[in-house]
VOMAR-946740 format. One line per field, with one value per residue (C-alpha): residue in three letters; x, y, z. Coordinates in pm, whole numbers, plus 50000, padded with zeros to 5 digits. Each point is the difference from the previous one (the first is absolute). Last residue first. Layout:
<nodes>
residuo: [Ala, ...];
c1: [X, ...];
c2: [Y, ...];
c3: [Z, ...];
</nodes>
This chain:
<nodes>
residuo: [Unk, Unk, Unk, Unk, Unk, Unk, Unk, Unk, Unk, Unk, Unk, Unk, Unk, Unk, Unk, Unk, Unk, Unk, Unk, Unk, Unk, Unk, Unk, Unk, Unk, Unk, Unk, Unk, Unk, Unk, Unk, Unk, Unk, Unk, Unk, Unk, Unk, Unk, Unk, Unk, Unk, Unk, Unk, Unk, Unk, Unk, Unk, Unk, Unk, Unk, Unk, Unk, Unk, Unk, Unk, Unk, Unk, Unk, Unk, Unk, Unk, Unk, Unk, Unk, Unk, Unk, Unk, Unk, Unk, Unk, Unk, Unk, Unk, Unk, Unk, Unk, Unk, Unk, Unk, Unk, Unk, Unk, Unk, Unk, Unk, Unk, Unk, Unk, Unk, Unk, Unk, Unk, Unk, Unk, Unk, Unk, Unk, Unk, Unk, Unk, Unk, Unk, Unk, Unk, Unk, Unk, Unk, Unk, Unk, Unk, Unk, Unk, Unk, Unk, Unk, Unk, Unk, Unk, Unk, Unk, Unk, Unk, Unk, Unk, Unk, Unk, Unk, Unk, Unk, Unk, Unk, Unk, Unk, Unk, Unk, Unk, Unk, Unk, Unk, Unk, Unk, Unk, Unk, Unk, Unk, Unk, Unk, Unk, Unk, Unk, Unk, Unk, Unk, Unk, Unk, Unk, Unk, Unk, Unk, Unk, Unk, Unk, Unk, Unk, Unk, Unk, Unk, Unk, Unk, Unk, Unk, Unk, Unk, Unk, Unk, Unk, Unk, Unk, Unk, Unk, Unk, Unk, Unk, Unk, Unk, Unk, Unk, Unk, Unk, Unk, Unk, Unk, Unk, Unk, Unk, Unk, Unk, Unk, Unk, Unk, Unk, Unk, Unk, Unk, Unk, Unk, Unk, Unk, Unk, Unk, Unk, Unk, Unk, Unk, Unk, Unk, Unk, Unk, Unk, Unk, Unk, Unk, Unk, Unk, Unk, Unk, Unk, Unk, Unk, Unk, Unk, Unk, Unk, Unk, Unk, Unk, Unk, Unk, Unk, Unk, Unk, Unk, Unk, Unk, Unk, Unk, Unk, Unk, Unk, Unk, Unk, Unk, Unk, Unk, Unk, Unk, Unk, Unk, Unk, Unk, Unk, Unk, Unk, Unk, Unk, Unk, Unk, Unk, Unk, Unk, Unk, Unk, Unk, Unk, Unk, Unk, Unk, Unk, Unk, Unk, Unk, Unk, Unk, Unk, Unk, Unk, Unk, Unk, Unk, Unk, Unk, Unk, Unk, Unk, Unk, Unk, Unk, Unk, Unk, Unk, Unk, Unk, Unk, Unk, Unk, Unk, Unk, Unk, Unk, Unk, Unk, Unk, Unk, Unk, Unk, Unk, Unk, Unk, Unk, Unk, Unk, Unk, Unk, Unk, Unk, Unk, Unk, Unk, Unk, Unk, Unk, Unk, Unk, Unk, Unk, Unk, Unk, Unk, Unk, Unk, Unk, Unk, Unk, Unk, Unk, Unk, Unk, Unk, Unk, Unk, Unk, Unk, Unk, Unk, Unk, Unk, Unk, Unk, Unk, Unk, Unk, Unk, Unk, Unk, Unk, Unk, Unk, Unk, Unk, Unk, Unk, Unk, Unk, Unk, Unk, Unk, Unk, Unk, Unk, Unk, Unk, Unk, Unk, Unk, Unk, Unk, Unk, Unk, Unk, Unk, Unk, Unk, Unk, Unk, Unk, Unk, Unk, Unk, Unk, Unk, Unk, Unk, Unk];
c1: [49550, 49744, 50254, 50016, 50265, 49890, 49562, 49884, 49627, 49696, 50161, 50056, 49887, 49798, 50142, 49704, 49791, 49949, 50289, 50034, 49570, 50048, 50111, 49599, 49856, 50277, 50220, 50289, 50303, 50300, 50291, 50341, 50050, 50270, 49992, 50002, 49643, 49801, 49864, 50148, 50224, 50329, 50260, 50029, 49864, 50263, 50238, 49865, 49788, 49858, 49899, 49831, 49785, 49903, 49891, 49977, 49897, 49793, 49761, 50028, 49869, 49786, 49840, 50002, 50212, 49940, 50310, 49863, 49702, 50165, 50359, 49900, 49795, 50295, 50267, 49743, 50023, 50357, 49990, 50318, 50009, 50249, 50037, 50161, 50262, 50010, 49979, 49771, 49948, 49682, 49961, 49800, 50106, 49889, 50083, 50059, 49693, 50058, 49682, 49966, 50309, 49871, 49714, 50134, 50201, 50163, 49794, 50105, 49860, 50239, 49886, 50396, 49825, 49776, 50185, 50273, 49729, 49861, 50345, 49940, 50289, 49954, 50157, 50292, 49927, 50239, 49741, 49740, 50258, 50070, 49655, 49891, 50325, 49909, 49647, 50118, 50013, 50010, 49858, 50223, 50055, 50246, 50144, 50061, 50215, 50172, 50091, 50259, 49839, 49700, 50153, 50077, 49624, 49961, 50221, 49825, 50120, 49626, 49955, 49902, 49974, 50092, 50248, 50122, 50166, 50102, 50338, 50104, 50312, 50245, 50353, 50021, 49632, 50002, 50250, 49833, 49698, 50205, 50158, 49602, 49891, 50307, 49868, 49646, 50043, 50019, 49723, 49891, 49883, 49929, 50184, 50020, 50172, 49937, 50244, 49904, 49999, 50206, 50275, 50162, 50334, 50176, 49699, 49948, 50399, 50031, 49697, 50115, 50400, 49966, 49677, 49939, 50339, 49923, 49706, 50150, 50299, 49717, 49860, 50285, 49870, 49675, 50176, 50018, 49632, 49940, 49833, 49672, 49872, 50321, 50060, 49621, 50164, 49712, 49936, 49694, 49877, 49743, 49806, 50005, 50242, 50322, 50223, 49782, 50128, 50387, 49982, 49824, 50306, 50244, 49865, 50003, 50384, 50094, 49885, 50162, 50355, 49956, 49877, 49602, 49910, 49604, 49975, 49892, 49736, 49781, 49759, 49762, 49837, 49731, 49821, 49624, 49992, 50123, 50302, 49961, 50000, 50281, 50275, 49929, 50091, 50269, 50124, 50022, 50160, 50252, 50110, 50038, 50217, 50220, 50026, 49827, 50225, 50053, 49588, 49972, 50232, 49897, 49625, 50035, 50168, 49690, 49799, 50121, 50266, 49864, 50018, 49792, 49753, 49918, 50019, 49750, 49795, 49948, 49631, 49900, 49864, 50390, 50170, 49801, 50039, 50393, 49998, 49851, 50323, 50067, 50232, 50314, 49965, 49914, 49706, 50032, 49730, 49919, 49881, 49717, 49913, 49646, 50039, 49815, 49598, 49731, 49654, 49809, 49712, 50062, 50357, 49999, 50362, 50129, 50320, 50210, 49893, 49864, 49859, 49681, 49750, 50263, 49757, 49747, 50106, 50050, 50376, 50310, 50318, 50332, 50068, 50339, 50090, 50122, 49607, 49679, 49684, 49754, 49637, 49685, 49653, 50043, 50341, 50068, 50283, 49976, 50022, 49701, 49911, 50258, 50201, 50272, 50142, 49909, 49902, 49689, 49892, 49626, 50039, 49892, 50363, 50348, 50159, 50307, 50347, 49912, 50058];
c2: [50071, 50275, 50337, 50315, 49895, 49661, 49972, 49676, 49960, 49754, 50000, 49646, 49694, 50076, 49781, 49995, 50312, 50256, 50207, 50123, 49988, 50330, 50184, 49935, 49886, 49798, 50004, 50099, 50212, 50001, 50272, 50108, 50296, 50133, 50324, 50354, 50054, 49775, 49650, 49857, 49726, 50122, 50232, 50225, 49717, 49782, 49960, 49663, 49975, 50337, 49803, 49740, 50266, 50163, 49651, 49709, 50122, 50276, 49705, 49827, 50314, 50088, 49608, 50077, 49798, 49783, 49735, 49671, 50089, 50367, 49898, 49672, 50169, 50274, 49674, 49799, 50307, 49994, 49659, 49768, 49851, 49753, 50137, 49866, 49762, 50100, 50346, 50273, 50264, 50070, 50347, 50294, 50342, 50157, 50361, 50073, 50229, 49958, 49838, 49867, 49828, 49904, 49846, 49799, 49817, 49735, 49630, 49754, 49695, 49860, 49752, 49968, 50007, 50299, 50197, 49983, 50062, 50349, 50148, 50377, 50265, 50260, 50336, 50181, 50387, 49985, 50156, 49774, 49682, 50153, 49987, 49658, 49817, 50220, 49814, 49652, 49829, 49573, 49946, 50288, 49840, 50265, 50314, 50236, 50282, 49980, 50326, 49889, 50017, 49930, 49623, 49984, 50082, 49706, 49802, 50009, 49594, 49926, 49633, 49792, 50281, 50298, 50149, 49914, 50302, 50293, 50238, 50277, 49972, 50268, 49768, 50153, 49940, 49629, 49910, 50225, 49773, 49667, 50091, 50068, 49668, 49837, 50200, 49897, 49607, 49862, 49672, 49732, 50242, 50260, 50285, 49869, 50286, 50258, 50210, 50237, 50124, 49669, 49927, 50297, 49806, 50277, 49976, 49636, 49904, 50239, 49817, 49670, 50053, 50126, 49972, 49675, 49892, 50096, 49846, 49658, 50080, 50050, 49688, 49783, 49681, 50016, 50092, 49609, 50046, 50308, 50291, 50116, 50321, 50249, 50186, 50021, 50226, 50172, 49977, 50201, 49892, 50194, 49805, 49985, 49721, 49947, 50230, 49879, 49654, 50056, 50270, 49680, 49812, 50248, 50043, 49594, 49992, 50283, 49749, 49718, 50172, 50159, 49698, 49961, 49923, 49931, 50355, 50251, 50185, 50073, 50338, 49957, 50316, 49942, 49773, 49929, 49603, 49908, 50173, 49860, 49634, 50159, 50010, 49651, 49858, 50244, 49830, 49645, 50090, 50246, 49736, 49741, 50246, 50095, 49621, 49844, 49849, 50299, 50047, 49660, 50029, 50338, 49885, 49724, 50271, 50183, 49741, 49686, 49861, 49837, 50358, 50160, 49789, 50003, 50401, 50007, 49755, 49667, 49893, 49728, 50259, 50173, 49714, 49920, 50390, 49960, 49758, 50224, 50226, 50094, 50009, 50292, 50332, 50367, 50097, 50081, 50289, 50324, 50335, 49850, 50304, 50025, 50200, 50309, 49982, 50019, 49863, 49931, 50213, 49913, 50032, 50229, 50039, 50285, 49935, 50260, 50271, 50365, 50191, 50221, 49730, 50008, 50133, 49858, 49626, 50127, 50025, 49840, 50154, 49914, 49648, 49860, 49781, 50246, 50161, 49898, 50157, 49838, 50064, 49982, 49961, 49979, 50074, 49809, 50189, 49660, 50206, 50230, 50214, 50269, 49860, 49709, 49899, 49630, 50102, 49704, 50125, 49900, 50017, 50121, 50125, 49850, 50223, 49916, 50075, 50377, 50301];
c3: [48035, 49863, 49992, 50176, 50204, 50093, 49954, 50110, 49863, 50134, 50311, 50154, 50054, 50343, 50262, 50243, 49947, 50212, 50053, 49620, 50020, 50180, 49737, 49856, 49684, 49871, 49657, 50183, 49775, 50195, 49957, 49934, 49838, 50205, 50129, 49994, 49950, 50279, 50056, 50317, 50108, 49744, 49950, 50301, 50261, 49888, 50311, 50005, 50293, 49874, 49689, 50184, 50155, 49674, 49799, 50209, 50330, 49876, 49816, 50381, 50161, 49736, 50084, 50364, 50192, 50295, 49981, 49865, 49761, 49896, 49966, 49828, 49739, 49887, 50063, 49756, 49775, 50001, 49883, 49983, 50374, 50131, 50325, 50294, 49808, 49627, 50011, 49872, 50298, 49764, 50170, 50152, 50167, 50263, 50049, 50403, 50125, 50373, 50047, 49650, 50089, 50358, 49837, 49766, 50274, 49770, 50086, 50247, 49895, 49716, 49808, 49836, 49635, 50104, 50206, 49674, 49743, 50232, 49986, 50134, 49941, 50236, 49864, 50190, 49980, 50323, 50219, 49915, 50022, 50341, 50106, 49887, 50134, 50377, 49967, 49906, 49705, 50046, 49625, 49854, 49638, 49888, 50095, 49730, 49870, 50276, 50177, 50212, 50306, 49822, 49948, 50371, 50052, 49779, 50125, 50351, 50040, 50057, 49930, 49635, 49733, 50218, 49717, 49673, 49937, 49764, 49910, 49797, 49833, 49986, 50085, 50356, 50066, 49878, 50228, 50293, 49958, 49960, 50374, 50103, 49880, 50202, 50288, 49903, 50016, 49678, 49902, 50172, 50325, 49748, 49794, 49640, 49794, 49714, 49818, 49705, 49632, 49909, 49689, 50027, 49930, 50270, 50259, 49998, 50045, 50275, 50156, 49894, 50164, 50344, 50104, 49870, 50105, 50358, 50030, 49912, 50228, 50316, 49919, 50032, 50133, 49810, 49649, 49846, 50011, 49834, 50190, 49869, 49836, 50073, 49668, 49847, 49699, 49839, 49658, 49808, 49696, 49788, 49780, 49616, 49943, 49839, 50304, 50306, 50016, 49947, 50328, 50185, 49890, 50084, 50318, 50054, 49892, 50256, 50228, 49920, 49951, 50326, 50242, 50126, 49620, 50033, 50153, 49686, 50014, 49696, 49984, 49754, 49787, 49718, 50196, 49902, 50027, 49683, 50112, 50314, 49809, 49709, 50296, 50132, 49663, 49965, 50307, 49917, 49658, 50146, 50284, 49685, 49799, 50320, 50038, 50339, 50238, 50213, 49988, 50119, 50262, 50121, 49964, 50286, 50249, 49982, 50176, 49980, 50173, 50364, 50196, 49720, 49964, 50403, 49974, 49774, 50163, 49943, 50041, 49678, 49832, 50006, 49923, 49684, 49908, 50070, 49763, 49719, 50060, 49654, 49767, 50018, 50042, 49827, 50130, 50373, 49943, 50216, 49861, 49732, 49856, 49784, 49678, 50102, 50006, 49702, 50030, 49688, 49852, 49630, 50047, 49659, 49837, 49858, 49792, 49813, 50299, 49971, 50242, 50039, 50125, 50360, 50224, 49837, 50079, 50345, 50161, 49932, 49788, 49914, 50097, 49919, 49729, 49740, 50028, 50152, 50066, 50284, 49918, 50295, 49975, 50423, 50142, 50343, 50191, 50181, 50369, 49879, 50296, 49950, 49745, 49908, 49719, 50019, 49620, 49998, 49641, 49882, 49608, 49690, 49837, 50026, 49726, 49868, 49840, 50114, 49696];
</nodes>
């Protein structure tokens, strides 16, 4: 016998078939058993099988638990300063250069109590949550030593163990070089490489590496030394790539078969092609072009070109994007950058799970695996794109269960 029944319902499966990219389901069921999905298909299809619970939708729309792939979210106050600074014309850069930027949230998350960094960031946690996430990624970065940084990944790992939402940490290992580092640069990288990585992969505190590669940022041979790091220690690697100029690190994060390359403002052509090749999926940041008024927008068109998933997120952080609503990012994507609305729904659910390394447990509505889903009281899928900062789903299912 199932746990429960989802029954009289319009699924959005993202499972994909010929002609039917959504996988939509009309008058559909979903069974569930032991927190996993067991069974999807028409509500007569599965008439014959028992469940402890059935539950009628009444018509609503059911997708996978949206997937918010890349977050900041455990850090420090704020950088409402910054804001001021920024309408009044300093650039990213500018802030940066005179103390803020991300250097301003290392202090104040190093000064901040492991209770009061968990406080702050549950807080942030339960908005996407409220939002439709059932999976967050959470990078770490605000450290930018060992002992700091290992700290963060333990403190996102502390967040998703009381709460129903999947957490996934990722060890952002070069993000920004310290201050009293500028003169020896090349030892800084060094002891990242040589003592956090190691450090990383033996606590198993992060599923992957990421890295800054820009102009303000890491260039891409010390990107590429961090790559082989993370290699020899079996982590898989991503990158914040082509934000601000072309570096090409994101065909230098297909070379290594990133899991993602993020951002990817100043893309070019050969970037597009190798990510293709690589499997590497696109990570778009539409709060972060926002907040910075960016006016170079990612090349949509060369990923759909060379068919490179896209994938949508918050980029939650509190310089360049303090955003807390997937389905603002969903809305954002479509108004700023060009996408459709399935393309944004795909880019937080099956897409963001690829970008994760998660595609075989969650993104999609299959048997096999997890239960997590969203249950949309609208009249169309499309309306997940169209509205401006929706609330929220109407249900959030977490393996199997209403959370």
């Amino acid at each position: 016998m199932w746990d429960r029944l989802l029954v009289d319902c319009r699924i959005a499966t993202f499972e994909e078939a010929p002609g039917d990219p959504l996988g939509i389901v009309e008058n559909g069921a979903i069974g569930i058993a032991d927190g996993e999905i067991v069974r999807v298909g028409k509500r007569t299809e599965l008439a014959g099988f028992r469940a402890k619970e059935v539950v009628a939708l009444g018509g609503a729309w059911v997708t996978p638990g949206l997937v918010d792939c890349h977050t900041h979210l455990v850090f420090g106050g704020t950088r409402a300063d910054e804001h001021a600074m920024r309408r009044a014309g300093a650039t990213y850069e500018q802030i940066a250069k005179a103390g803020g930027g991300i250097a301003s949230t290392v202090k104040r998350t190093a000064a901040a109590s492991d209770q009061e960094l968990l406080e702050q960031s549950r807080r942030r946690l339960h908005a996407l949550m409220r939002g439709g996430c059932t999976t967050v990624e959470i990078k770490s970065g605000y450290g930018l030593d060992a002992k700091s940084e290992l700290r963060l990944l333990k403190m996102a790992g502390e967040l998703g163990k009381d709460e129903a939402v999947r957490v996934v940490p990722t060890l952002l290992a070069l993000h920004a070089l310290p201050a009293d580092q500028r003169d020896r640069r090349a030892h800084y990288v060094g002891e990242i490489i040589d003592k956090l990585i190691p450090a990383a992969a033996k606590q198993g505190v992060a599923t992957s590496v990421d890295a800054f590669c820009e102009t303000i940022g890491f260039t891409p041979d010390e990107v590429e030394r961090l790559f082989k790091a993370a290699a020899r220690h079996g982590l898989p690697v991503r990158l914040h790539a082509e934000q601000l100029s072309n570096q090409h690190g994101a065909a230098l994060a297909a070379q290594y078969r990133a899991l993602s390359a993020d951002h990817l403002e100043h893309l070019d052509e050969a970037g597009a092609e190798a990510m293709a090749s690589a499997g590497t999926v696109a990570v778009l940041l539409p709060g972060a072009f926002y907040a910075l008024q960016e006016k170079r927008k990612p090349p949509v068109a060369l990923l759909r070109k060379y068919k490179v998933p896209i994938a949508v997120a918050t980029d939650c952080n509190p310089g360049t994007s303090p955003l807390l609503s997937p389905t603002l990012a969903m809305n954002m994507a479509c108004t700023l950058f060009g996408l459709t609305p399935e393309e944004a729904i795909a880019g937080m659910t099956v897409n963001a799970a690829r970008a994760l390394g998660l595609a075989h447990a969650v993104g999609s509505i299959a048997a096999g695996k997890q239960a997590d889903l969203c249950v949309w009281r609208i009249e169309s899928l499309a309306e997940l794109g169209y509205w401006v900062g929706l609330p929220g789903p109407e249900r959030r299912i977490y393996a199997g269960l209403d959370a």
